[in-house]
mmCIF file of the N, C-alpha and C atoms, coordinates in Angstrom:
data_MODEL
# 
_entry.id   MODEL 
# 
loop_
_atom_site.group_PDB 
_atom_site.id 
_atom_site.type_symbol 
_atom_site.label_atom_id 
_atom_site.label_alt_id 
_atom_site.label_comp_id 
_atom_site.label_asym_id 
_atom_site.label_entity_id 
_atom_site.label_seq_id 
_atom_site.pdbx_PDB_ins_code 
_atom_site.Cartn_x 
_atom_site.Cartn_y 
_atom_site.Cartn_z 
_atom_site.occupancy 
_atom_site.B_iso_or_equiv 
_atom_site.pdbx_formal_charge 
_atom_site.auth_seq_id 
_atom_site.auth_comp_id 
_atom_site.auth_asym_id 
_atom_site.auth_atom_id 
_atom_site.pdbx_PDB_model_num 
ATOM 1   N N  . UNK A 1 1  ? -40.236 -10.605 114.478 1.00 0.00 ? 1  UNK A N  1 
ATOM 2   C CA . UNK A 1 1  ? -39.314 -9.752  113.756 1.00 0.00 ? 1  UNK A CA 1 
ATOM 3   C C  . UNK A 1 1  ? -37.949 -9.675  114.428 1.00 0.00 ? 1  UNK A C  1 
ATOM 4   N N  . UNK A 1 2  ? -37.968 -10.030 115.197 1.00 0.00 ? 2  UNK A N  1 
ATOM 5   C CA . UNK A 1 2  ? -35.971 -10.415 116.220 1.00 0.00 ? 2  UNK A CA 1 
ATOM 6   C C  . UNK A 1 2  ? -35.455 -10.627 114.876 1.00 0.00 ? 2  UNK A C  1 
ATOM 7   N N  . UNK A 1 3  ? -35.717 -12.058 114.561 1.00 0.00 ? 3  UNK A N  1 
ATOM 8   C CA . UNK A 1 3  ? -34.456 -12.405 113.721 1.00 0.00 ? 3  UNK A CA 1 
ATOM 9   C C  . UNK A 1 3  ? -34.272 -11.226 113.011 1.00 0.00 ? 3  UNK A C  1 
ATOM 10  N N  . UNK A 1 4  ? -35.037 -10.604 112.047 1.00 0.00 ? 4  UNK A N  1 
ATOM 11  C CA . UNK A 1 4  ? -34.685 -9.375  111.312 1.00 0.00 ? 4  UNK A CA 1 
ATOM 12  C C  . UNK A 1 4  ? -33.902 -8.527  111.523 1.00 0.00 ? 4  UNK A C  1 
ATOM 13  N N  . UNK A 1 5  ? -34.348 -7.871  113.033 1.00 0.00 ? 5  UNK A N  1 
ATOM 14  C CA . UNK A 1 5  ? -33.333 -7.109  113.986 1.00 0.00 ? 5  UNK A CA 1 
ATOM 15  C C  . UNK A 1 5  ? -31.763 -8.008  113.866 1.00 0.00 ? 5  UNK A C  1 
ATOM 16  N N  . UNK A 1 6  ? -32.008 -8.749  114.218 1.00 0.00 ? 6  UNK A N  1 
ATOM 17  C CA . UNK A 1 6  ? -30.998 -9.281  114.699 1.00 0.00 ? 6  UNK A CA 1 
ATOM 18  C C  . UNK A 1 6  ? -30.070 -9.600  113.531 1.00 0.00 ? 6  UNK A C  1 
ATOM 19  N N  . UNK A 1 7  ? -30.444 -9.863  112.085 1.00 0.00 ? 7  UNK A N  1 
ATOM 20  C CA . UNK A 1 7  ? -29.370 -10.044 110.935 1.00 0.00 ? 7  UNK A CA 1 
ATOM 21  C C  . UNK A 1 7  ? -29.084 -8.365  110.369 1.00 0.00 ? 7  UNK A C  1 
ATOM 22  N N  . UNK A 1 8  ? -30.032 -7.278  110.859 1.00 0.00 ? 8  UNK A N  1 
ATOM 23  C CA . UNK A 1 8  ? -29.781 -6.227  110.314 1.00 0.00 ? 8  UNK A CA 1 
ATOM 24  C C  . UNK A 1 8  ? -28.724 -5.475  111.108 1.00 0.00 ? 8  UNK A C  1 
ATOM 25  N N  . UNK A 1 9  ? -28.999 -6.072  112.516 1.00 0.00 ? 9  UNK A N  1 
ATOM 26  C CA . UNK A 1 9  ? -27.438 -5.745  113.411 1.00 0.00 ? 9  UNK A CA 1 
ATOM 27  C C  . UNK A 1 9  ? -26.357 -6.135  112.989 1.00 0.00 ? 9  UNK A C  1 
ATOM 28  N N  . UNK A 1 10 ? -25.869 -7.427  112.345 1.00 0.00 ? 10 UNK A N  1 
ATOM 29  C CA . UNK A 1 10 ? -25.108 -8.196  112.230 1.00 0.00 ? 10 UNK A CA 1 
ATOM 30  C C  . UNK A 1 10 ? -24.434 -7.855  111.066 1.00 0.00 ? 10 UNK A C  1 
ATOM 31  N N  . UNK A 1 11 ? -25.429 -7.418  109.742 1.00 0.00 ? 11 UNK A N  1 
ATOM 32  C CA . UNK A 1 11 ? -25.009 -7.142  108.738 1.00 0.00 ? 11 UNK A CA 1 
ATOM 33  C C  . UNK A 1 11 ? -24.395 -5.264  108.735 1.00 0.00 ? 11 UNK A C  1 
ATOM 34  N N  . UNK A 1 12 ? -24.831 -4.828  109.713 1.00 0.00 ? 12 UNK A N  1 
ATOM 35  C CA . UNK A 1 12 ? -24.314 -3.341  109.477 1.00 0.00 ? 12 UNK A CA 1 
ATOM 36  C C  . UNK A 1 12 ? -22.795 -3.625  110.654 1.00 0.00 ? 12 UNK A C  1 
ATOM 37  N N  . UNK A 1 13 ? -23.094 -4.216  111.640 1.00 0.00 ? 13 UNK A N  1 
ATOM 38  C CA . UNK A 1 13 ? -21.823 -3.836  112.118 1.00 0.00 ? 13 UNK A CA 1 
ATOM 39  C C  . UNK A 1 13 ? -20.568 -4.679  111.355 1.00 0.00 ? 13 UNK A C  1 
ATOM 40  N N  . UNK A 1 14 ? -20.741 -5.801  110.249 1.00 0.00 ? 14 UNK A N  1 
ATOM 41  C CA . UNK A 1 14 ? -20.117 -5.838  109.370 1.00 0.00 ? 14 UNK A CA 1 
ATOM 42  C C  . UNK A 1 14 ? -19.388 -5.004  108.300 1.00 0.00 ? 14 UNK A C  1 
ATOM 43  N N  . UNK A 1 15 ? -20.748 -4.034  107.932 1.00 0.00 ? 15 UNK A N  1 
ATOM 44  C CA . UNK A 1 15 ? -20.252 -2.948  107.076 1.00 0.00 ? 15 UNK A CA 1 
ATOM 45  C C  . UNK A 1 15 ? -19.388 -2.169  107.770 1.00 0.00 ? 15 UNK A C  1 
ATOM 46  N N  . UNK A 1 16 ? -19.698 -1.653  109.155 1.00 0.00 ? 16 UNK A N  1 
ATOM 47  C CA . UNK A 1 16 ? -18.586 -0.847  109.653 1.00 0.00 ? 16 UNK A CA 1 
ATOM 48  C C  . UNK A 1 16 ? -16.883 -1.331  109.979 1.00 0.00 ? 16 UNK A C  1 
ATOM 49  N N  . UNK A 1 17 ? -17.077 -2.557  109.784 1.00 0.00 ? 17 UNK A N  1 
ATOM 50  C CA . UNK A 1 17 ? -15.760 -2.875  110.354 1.00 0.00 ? 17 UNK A CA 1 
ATOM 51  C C  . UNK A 1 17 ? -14.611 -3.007  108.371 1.00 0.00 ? 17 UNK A C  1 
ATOM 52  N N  . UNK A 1 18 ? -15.592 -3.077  107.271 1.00 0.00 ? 18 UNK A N  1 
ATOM 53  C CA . UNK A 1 18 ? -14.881 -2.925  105.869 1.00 0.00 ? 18 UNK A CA 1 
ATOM 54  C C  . UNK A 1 18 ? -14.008 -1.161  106.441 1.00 0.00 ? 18 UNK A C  1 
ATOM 55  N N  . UNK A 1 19 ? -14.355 -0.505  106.918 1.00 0.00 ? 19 UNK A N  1 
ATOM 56  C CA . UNK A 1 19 ? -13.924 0.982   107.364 1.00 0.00 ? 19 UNK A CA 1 
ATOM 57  C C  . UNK A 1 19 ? -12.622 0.891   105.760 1.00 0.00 ? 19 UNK A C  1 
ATOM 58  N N  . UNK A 1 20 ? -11.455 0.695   106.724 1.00 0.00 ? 20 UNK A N  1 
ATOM 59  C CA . UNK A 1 20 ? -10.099 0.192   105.892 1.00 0.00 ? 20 UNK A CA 1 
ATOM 60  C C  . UNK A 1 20 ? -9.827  -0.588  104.868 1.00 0.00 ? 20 UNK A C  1 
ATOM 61  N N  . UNK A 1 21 ? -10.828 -1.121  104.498 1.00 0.00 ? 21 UNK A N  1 
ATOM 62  C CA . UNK A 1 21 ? -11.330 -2.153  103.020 1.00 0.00 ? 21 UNK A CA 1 
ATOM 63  C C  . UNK A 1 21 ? -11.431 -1.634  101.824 1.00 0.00 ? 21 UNK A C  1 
ATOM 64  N N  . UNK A 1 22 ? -11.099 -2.178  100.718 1.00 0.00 ? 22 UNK A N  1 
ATOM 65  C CA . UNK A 1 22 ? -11.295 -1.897  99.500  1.00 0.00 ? 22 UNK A CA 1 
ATOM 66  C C  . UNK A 1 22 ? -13.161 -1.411  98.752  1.00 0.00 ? 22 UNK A C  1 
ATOM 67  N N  . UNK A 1 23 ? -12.995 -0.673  97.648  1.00 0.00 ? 23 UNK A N  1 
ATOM 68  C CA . UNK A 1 23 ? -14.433 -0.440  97.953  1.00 0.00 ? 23 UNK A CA 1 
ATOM 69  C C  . UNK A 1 23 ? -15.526 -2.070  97.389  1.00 0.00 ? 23 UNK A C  1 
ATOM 70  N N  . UNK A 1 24 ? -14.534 -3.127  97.124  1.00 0.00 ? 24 UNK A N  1 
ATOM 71  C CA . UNK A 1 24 ? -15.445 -3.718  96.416  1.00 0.00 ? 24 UNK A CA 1 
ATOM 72  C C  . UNK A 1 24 ? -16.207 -4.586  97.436  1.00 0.00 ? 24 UNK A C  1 
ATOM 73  N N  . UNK A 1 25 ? -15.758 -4.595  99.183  1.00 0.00 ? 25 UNK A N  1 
ATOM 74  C CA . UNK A 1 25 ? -15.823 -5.573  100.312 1.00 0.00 ? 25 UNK A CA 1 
ATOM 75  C C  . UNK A 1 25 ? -16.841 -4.829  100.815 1.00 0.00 ? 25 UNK A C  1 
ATOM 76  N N  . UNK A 1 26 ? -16.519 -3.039  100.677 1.00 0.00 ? 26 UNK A N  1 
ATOM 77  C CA . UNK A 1 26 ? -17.561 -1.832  100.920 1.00 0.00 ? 26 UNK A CA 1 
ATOM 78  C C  . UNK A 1 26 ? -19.050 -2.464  100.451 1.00 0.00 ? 26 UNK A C  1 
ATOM 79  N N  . UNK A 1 27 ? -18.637 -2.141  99.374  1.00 0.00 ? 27 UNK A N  1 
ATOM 80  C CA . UNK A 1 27 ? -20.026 -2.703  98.377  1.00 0.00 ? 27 UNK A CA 1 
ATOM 81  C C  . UNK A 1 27 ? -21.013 -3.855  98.844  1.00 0.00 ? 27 UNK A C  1 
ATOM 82  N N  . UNK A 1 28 ? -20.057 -5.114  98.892  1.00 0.00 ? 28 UNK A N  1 
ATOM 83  C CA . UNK A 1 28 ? -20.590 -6.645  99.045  1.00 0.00 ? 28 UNK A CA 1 
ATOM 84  C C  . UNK A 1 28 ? -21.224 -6.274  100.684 1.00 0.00 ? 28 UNK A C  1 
ATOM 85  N N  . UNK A 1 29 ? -20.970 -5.907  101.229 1.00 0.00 ? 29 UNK A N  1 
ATOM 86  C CA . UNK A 1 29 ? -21.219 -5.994  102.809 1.00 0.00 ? 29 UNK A CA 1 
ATOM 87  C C  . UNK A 1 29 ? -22.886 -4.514  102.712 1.00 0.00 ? 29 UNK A C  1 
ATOM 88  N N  . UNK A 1 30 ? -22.726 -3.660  102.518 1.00 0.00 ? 30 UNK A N  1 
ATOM 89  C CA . UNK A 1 30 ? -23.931 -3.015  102.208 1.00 0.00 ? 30 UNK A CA 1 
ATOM 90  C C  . UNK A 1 30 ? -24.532 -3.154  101.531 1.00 0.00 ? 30 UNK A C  1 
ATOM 91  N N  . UNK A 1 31 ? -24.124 -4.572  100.090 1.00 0.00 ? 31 UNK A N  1 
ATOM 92  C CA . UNK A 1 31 ? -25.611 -5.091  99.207  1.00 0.00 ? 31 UNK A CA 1 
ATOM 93  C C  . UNK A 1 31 ? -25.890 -6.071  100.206 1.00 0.00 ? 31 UNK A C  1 
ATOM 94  N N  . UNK A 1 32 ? -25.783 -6.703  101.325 1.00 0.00 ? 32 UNK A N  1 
ATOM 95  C CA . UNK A 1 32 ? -25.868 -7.782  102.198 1.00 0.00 ? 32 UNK A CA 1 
ATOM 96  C C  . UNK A 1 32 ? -26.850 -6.599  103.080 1.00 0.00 ? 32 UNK A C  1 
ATOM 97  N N  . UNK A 1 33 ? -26.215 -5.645  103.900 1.00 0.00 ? 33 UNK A N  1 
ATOM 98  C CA . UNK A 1 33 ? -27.279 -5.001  104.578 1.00 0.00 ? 33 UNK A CA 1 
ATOM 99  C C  . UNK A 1 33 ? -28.665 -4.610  103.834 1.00 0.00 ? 33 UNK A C  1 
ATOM 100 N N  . UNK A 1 34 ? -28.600 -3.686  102.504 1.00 0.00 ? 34 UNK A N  1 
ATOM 101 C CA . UNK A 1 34 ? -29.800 -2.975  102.155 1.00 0.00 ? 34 UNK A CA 1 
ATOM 102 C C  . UNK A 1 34 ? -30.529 -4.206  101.919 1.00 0.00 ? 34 UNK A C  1 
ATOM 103 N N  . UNK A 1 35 ? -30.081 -5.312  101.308 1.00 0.00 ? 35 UNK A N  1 
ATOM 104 C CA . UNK A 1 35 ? -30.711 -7.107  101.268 1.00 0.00 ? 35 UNK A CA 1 
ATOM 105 C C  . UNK A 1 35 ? -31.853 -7.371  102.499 1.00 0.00 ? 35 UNK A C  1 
ATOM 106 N N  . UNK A 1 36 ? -31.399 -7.259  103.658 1.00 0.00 ? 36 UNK A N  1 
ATOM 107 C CA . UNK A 1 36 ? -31.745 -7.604  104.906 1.00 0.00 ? 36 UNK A CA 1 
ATOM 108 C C  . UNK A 1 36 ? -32.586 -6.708  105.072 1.00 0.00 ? 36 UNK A C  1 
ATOM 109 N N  . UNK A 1 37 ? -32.969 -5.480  104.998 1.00 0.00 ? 37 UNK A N  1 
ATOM 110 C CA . UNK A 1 37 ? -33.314 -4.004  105.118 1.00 0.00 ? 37 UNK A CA 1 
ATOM 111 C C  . UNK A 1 37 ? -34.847 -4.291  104.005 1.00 0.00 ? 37 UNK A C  1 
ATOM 112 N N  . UNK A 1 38 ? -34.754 -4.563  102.788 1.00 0.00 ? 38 UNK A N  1 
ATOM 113 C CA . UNK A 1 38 ? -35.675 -4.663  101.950 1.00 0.00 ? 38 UNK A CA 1 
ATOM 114 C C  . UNK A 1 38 ? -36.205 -5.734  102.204 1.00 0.00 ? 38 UNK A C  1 
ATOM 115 N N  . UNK A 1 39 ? -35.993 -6.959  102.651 1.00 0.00 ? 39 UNK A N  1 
ATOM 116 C CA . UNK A 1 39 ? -36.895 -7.974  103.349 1.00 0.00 ? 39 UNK A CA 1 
ATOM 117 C C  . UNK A 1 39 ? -37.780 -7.412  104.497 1.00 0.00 ? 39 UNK A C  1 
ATOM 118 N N  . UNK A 1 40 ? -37.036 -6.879  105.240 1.00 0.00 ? 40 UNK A N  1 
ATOM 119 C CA . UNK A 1 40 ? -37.337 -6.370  106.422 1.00 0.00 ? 40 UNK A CA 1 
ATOM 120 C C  . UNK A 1 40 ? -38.957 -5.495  105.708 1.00 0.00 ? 40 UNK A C  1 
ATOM 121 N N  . UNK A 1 41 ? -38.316 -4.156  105.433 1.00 0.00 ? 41 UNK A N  1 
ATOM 122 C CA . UNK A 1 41 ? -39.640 -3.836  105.158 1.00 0.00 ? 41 UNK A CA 1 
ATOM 123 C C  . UNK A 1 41 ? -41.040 -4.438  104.330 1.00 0.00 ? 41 UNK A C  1 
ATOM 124 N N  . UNK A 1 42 ? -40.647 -5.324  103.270 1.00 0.00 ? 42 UNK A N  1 
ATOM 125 C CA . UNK A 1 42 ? -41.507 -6.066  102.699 1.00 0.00 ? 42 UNK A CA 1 
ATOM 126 C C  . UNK A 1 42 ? -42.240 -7.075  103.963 1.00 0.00 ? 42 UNK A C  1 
ATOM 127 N N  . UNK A 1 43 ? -41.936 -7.140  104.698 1.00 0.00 ? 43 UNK A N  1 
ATOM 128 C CA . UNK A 1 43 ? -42.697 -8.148  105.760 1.00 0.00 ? 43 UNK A CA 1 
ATOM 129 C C  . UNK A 1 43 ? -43.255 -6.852  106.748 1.00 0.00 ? 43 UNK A C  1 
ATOM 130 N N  . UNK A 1 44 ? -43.434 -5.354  107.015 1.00 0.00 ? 44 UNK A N  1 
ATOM 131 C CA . UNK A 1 44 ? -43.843 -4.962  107.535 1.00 0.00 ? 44 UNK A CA 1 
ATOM 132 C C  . UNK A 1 44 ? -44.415 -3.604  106.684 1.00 0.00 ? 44 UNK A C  1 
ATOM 133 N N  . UNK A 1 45 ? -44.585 -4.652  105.036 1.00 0.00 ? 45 UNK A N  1 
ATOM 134 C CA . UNK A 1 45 ? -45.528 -3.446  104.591 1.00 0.00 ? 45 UNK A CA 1 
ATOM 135 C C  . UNK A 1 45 ? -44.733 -2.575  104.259 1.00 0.00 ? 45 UNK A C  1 
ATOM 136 N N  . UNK A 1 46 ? -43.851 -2.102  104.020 1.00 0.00 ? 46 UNK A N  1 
ATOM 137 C CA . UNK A 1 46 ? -43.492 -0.718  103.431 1.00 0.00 ? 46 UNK A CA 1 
ATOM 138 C C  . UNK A 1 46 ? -42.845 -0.958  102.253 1.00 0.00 ? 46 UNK A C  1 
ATOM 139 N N  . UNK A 1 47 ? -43.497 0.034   101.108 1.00 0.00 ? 47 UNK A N  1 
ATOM 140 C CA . UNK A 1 47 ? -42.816 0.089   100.151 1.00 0.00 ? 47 UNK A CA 1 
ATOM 141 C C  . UNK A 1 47 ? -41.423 0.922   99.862  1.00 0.00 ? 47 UNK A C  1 
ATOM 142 N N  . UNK A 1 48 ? -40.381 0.503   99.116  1.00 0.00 ? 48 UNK A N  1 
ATOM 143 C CA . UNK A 1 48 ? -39.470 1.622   98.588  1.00 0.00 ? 48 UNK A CA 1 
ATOM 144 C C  . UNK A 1 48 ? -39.520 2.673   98.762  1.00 0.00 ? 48 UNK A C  1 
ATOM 145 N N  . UNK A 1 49 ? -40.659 2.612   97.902  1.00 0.00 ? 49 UNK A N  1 
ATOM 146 C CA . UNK A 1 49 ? -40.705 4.457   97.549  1.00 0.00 ? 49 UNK A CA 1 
ATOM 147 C C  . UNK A 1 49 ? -41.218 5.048   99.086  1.00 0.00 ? 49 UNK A C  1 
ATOM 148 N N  . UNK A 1 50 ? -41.479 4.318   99.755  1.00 0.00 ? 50 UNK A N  1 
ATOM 149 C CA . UNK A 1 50 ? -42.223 5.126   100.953 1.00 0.00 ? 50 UNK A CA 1 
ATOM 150 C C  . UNK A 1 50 ? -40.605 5.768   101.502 1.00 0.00 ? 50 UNK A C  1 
ATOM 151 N N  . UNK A 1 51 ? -39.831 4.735   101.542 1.00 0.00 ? 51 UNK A N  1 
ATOM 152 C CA . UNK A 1 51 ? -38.287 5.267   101.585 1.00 0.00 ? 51 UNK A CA 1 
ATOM 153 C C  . UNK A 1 51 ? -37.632 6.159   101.466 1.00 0.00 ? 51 UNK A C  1 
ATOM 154 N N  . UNK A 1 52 ? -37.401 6.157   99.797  1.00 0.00 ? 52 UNK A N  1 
ATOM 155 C CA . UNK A 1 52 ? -37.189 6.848   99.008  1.00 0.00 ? 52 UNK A CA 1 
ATOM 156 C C  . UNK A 1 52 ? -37.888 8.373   99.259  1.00 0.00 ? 52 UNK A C  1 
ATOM 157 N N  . UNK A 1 53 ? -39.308 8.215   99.766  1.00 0.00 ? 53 UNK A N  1 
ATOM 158 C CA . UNK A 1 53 ? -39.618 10.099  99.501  1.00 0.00 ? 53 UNK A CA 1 
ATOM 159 C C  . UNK A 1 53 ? -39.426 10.413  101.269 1.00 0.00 ? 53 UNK A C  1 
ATOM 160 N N  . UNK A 1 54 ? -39.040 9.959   102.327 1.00 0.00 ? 54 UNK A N  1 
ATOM 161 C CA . UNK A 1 54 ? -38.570 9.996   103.310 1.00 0.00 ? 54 UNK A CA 1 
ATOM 162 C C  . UNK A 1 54 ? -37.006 10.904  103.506 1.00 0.00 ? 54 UNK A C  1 
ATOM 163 N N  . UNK A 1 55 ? -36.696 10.119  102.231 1.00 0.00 ? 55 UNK A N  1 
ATOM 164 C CA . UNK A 1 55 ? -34.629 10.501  102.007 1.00 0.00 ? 55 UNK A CA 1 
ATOM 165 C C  . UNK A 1 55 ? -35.046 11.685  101.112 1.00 0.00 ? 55 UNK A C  1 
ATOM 166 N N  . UNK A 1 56 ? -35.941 11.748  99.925  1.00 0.00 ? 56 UNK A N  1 
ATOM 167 C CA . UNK A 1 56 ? -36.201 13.344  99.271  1.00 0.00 ? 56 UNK A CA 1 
ATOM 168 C C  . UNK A 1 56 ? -36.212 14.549  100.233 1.00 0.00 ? 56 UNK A C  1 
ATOM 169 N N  . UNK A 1 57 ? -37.131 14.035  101.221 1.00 0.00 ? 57 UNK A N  1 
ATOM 170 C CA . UNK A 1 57 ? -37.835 15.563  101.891 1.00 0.00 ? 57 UNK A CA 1 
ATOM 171 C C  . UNK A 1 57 ? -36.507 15.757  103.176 1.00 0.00 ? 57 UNK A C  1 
ATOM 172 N N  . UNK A 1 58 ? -35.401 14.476  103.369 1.00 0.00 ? 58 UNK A N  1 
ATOM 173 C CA . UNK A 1 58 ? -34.503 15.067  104.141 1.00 0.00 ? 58 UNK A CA 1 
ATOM 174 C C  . UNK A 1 58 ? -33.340 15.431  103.412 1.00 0.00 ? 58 UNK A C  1 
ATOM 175 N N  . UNK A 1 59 ? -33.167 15.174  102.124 1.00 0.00 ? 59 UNK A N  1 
ATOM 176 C CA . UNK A 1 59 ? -32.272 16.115  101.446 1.00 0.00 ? 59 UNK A CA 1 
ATOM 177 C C  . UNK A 1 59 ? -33.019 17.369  100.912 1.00 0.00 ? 59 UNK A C  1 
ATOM 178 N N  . UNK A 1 60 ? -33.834 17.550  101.448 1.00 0.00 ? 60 UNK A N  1 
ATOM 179 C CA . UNK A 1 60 ? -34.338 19.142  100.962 1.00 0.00 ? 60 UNK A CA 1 
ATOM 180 C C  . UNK A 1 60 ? -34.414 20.326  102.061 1.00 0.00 ? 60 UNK A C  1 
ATOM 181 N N  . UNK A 1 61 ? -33.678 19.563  102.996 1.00 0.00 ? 61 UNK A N  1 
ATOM 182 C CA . UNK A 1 61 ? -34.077 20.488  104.261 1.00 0.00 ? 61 UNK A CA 1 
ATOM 183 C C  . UNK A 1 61 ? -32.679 19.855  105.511 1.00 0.00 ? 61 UNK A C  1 
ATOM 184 N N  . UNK A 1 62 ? -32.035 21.259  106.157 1.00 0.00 ? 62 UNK A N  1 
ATOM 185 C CA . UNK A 1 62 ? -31.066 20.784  106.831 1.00 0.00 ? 62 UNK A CA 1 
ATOM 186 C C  . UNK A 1 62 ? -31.433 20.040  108.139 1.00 0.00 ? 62 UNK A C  1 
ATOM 187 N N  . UNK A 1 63 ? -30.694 19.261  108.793 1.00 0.00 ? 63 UNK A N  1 
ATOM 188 C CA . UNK A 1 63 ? -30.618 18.076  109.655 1.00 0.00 ? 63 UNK A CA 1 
ATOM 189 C C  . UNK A 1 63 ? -31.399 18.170  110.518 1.00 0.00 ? 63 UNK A C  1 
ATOM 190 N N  . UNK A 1 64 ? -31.647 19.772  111.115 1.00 0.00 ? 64 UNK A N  1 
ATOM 191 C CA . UNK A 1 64 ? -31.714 20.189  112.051 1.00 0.00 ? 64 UNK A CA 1 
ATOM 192 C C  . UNK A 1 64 ? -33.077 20.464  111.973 1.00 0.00 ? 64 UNK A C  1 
ATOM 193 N N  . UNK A 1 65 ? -33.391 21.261  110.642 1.00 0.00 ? 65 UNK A N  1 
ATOM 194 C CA . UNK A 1 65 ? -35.015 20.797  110.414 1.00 0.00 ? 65 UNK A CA 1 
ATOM 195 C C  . UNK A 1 65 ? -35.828 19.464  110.432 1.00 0.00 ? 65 UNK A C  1 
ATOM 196 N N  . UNK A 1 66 ? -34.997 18.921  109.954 1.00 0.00 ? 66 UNK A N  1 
ATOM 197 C CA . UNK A 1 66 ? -35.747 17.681  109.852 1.00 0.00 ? 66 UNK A CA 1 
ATOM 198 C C  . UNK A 1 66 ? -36.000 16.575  111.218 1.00 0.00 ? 66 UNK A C  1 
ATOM 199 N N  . UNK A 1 67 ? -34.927 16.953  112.059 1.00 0.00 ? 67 UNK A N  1 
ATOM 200 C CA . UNK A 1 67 ? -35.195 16.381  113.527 1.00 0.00 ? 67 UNK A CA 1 
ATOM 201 C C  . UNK A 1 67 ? -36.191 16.848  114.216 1.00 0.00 ? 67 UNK A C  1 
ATOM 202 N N  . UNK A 1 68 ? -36.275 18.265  113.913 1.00 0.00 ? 68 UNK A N  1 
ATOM 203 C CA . UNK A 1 68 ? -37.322 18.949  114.783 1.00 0.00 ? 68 UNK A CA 1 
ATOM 204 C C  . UNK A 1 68 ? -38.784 18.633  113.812 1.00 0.00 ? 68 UNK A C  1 
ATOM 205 N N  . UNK A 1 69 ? -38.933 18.309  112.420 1.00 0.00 ? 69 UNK A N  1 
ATOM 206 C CA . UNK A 1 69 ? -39.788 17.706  112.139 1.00 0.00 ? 69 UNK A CA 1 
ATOM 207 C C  . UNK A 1 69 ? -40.867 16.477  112.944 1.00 0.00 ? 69 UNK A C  1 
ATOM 208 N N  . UNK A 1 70 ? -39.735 15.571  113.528 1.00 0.00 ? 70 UNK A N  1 
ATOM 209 C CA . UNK A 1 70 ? -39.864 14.701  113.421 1.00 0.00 ? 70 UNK A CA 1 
ATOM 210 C C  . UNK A 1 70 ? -40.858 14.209  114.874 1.00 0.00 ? 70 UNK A C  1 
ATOM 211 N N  . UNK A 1 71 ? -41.815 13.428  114.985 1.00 0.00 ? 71 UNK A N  1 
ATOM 212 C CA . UNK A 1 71 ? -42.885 13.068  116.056 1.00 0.00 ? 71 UNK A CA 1 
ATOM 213 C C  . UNK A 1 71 ? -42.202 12.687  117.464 1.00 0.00 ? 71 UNK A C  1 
ATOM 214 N N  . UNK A 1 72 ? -42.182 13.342  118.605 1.00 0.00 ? 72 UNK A N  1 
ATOM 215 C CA . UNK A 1 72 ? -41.479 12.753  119.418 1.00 0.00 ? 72 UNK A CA 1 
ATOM 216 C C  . UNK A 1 72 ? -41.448 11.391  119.979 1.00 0.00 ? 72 UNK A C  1 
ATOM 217 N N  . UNK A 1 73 ? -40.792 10.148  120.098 1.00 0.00 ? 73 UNK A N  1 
ATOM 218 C CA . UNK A 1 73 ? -40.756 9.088   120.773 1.00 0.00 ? 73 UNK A CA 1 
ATOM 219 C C  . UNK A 1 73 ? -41.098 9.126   122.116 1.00 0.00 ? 73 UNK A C  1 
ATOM 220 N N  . UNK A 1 74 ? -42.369 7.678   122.345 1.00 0.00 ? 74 UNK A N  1 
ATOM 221 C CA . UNK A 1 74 ? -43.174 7.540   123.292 1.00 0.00 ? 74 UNK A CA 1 
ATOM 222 C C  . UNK A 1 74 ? -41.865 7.027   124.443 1.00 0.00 ? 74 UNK A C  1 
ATOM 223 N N  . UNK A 1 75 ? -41.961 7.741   125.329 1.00 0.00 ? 75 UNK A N  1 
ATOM 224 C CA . UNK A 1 75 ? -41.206 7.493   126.369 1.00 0.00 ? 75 UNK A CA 1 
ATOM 225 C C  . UNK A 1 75 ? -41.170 6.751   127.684 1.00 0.00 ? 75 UNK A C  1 
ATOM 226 N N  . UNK A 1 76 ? -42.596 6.409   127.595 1.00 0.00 ? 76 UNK A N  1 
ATOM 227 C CA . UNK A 1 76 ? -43.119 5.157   128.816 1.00 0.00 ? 76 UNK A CA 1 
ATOM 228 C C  . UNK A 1 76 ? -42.386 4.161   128.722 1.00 0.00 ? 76 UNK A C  1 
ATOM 229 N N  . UNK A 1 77 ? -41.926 3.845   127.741 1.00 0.00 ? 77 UNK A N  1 
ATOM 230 C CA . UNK A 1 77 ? -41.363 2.115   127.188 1.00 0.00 ? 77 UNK A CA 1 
ATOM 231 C C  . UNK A 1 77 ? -40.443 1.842   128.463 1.00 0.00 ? 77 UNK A C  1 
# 
């Protein structure tokens, strides 16, 4: 899964650099990321919607809830 990582790096720090860009370069450069992003998960099993109700339950609840929701990261690594 590198390469994945590695085009999903490539393609977002693209998007950030449109910053000053028109929105249509906006656009082309984040249908290129979410592109990379939906491969990505299709090779590790996850559906959309698993997505999708991820982004529901954090627009239903402020930031701050939802961090403290969230499982703490294993820290041995």
């Amino acid at each position: 899964m590198l390469n994945a990582t590695l085009f999903s790096r490539e393609e977002a720090a693209e998007l950030t650099e449109t910053v000053n860009e028109d929105k249509s370069r906006v656009a082309s450069e984040m249908a290129d990321l979410l592109y990379h992003c939906m491969v990505f998960l299709c090779s590790q099993g996850v559906k959309m919607e698993d997505v999708l109700e991820v982004l529901r339950k954090r627009f239903s609840q402020s930031g701050i809830e939802e961090k403290s929701s969230r499982k703490p990261k294993d820290q041995s690594r």
